[in-house]
N, C-alpha and C positions, 0 to 999 in steps of 0.2 A: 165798837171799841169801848172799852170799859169808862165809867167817869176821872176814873182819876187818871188814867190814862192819856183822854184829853187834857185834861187841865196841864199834864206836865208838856204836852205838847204847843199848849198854846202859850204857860208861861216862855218855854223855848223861842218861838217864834218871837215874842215882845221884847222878849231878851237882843233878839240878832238886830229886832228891826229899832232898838237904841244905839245899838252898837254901829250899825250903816251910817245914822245919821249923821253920828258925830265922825266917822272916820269920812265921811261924803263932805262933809267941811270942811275937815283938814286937808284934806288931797286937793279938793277944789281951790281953797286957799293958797294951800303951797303953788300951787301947776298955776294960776293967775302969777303971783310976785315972783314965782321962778319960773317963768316963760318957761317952761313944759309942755306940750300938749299931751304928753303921753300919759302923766296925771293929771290932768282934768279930764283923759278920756277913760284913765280910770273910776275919775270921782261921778262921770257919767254914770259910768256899770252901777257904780255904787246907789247910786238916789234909783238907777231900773231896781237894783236890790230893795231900797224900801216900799219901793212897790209891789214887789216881787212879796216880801214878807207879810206885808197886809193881806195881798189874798189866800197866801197861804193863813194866815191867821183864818177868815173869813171862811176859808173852804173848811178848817177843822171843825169850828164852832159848830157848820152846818152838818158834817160828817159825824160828829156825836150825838147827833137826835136819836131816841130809838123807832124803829120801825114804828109805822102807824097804816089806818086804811089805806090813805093816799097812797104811799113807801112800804108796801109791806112786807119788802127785803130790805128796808134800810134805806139811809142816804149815803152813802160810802162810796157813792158814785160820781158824789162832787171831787171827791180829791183828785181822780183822773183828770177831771174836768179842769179843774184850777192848776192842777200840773202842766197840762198843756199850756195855759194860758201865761204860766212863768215860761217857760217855753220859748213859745212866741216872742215874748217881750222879752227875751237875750237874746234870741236870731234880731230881732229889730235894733236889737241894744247896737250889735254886732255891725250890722250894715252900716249902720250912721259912722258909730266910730271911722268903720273901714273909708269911708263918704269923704269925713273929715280932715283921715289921718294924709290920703291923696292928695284932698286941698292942699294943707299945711306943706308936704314933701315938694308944690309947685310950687311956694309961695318964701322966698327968702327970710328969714331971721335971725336972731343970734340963738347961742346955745343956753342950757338950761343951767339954772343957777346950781350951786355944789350941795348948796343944802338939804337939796329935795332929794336926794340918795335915802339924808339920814330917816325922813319923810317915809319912805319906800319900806327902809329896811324893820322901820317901827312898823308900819302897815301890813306888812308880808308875816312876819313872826305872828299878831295878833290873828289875821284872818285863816293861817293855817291852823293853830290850835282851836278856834273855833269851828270853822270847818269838820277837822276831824270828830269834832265832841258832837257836833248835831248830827252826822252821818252814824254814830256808834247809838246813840237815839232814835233815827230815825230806824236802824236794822233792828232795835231790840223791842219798838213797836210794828215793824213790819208798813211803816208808813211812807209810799212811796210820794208823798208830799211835801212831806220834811226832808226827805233825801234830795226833794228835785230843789230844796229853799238850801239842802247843803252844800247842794253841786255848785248855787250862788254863790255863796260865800266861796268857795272854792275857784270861782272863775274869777274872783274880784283878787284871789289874791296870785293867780297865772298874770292879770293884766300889770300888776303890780311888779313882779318879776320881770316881764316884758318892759316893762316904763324902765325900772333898772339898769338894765342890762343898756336899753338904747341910752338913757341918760348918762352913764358910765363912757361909750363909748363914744357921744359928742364931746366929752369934758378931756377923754384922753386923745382923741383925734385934734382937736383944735380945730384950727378953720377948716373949714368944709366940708366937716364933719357935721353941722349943728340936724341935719336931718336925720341924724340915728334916732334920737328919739321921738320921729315920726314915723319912719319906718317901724319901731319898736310896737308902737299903735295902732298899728296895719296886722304884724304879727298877734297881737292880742288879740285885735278881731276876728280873726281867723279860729283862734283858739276858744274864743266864746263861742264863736257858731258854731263851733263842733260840738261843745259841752251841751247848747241847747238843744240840738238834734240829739244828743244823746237823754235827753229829761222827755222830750216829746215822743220820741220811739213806744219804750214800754207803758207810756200812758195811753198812746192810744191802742197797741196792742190788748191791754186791760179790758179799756173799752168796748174791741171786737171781741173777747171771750176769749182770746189768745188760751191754749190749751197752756199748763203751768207744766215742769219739768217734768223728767222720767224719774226721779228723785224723787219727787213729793208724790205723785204716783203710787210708786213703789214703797211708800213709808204709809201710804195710806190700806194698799193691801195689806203690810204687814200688821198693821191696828187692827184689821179685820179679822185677819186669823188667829189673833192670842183669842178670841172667843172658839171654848171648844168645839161649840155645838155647828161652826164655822164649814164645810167641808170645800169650798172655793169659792172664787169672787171672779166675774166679769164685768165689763162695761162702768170701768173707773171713771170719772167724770171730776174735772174740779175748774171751780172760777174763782178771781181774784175780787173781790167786792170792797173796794178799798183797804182795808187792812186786815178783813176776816175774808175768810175762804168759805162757797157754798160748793159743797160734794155731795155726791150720786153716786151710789153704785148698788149692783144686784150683787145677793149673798144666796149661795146656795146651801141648803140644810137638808136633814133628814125629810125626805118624803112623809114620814108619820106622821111627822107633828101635827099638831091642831092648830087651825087657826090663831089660835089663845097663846099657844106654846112660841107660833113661830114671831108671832108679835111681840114676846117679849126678848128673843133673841136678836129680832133688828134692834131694839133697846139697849143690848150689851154690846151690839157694834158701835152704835151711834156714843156710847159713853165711852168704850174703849180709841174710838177717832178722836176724839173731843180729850181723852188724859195723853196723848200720845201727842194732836196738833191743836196747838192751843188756840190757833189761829181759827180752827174750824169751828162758825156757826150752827151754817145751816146745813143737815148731815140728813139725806134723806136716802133708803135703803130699801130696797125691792124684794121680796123674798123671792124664793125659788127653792122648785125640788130640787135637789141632786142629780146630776145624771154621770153615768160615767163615760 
């Protein structure tokens, strides 16, 4: 990834992981003095989020090195790596809540104060507009690391909706009611666990060389053949390396050519891949005669 590329990606990350902290304060604050547990097991998600955002910080810093002896396709292989490991650390987020939320639902109290609504509905507003803004980031870098710190942001503000929803309906239920929003807490978790099975999937798919779509595929042949000298392509090949692409594929040409000739037409493939997907580095091209 390019430098300035990173750099917008790590001011992003610094950005989110300000923004957790203070909203991890407030939630924790509120859900303490207004007997909540649904927001404090939001303000929970919240502080796994600023953890969640360090490594993502951590994994990009590392993932912008350029290739060296050691790496000499890159490090681009940490962001899988640290995706996974946010991952993780929202399935665990996930369980404890779900741990806690049971406790509480056995365990008598009163209902949550009326304040923490208003608490909620500030929290929910901010973390969807953020959300959306680091996910439109993370697609326009193709960086599935920032998307998996988006999907955070994003789960913190389903828990939050969840805290809502159950806080709402202890306040309108009255007595007997006061375990909605613990039940509410239960549902969040559920909701988290799914989001982070969804961040750990395609990372570690990445990982195994997961073959990438018939799509990109098919857009990679077609780069191939705006070169004339092009006559067909088999044995398309592509892998995800953190957020550049390494493709293979054989091009077949005129049997005449010369050595010299045919070598500079793999040249006008590899440049033609390269203006077509911006994403594609390492672009390595097999010649071949022609057969029909």
């Amino acid at each position: 990834m390019a430098a300035p590329a990173v750099a917008r990606l790590e001011r992003l990350t610094r950005q989110g992981f300000g923004l957790n902290a203070g909203l991890a304060v407030v939630k924790l604050t509120a859900g303490i003095l207004g007997n909540s547990y649904a927001l404090v097991a939001d303000a929970v998600e919240s502080i796994t989020d600023l953890v969640g955002s360090a490594i993502v910080w951590g994994g990009l810093r590392i993932s912008g090195r350029q290739a060296d002896r050691h790496f000499p396709f890159g490090y681009g292989r940490i962001e899988a790596l640290t995706t996974i490991v946010v991952g993780l650390m929202l399935l665990a987020a996930a369980v404890g809540i779900a741990i806690e939320a049971v406790r509480e639902i056995r365990t008598p109290h009163h209902a949550p104060a009326p304040f923490t609504l208003v608490v909620l509905v500030a929290v929910v507003a901010v973390k969807v507009a953020w959300s959306r803004h680091v996910m439109r980031v993370a697609r326009q870098a193709g960086s599935g690391l920032v998307a998996a710190d988006a999907w955070h942001h994003q789960s913190d503000a389903i828990t939050s909706v969840a805290a809502f929803l159950g806080i709402s309906i202890a306040l309108i239920g009255g007595q007997g009611w006061e375990s909605a929003d613990d039940y509410a807490a239960l549902l969040a978790s559920g909701l988290i666990f799914w989001n982070g099975l969804g961040i750990v999937r395609p990372a570690v798919a990445e990982l195994m060389d997961r073959a990438p779509s018939d799509e990109l595929l098919a857009e990679i042949d077609r780069a191939a053949r705006t070169v004339p000298e092009v006559l067909a392509t088999e044995k398309i090949r592509a892998r995800k390396i953190g957020t550049v692409l390494a493709i293979e594929l054989h091009v077949q040409s005129d049997p005449a050519l010369s050595l010299h000739e045919a070598h500079i037409v793999s040249g006008k493939v590899k440049s033609a891949i390269r203006r077509d997907l911006p994403a594609a580095h390492d672009v390595l091209v097999h010649m071949e005669p022609f057969e029909e």
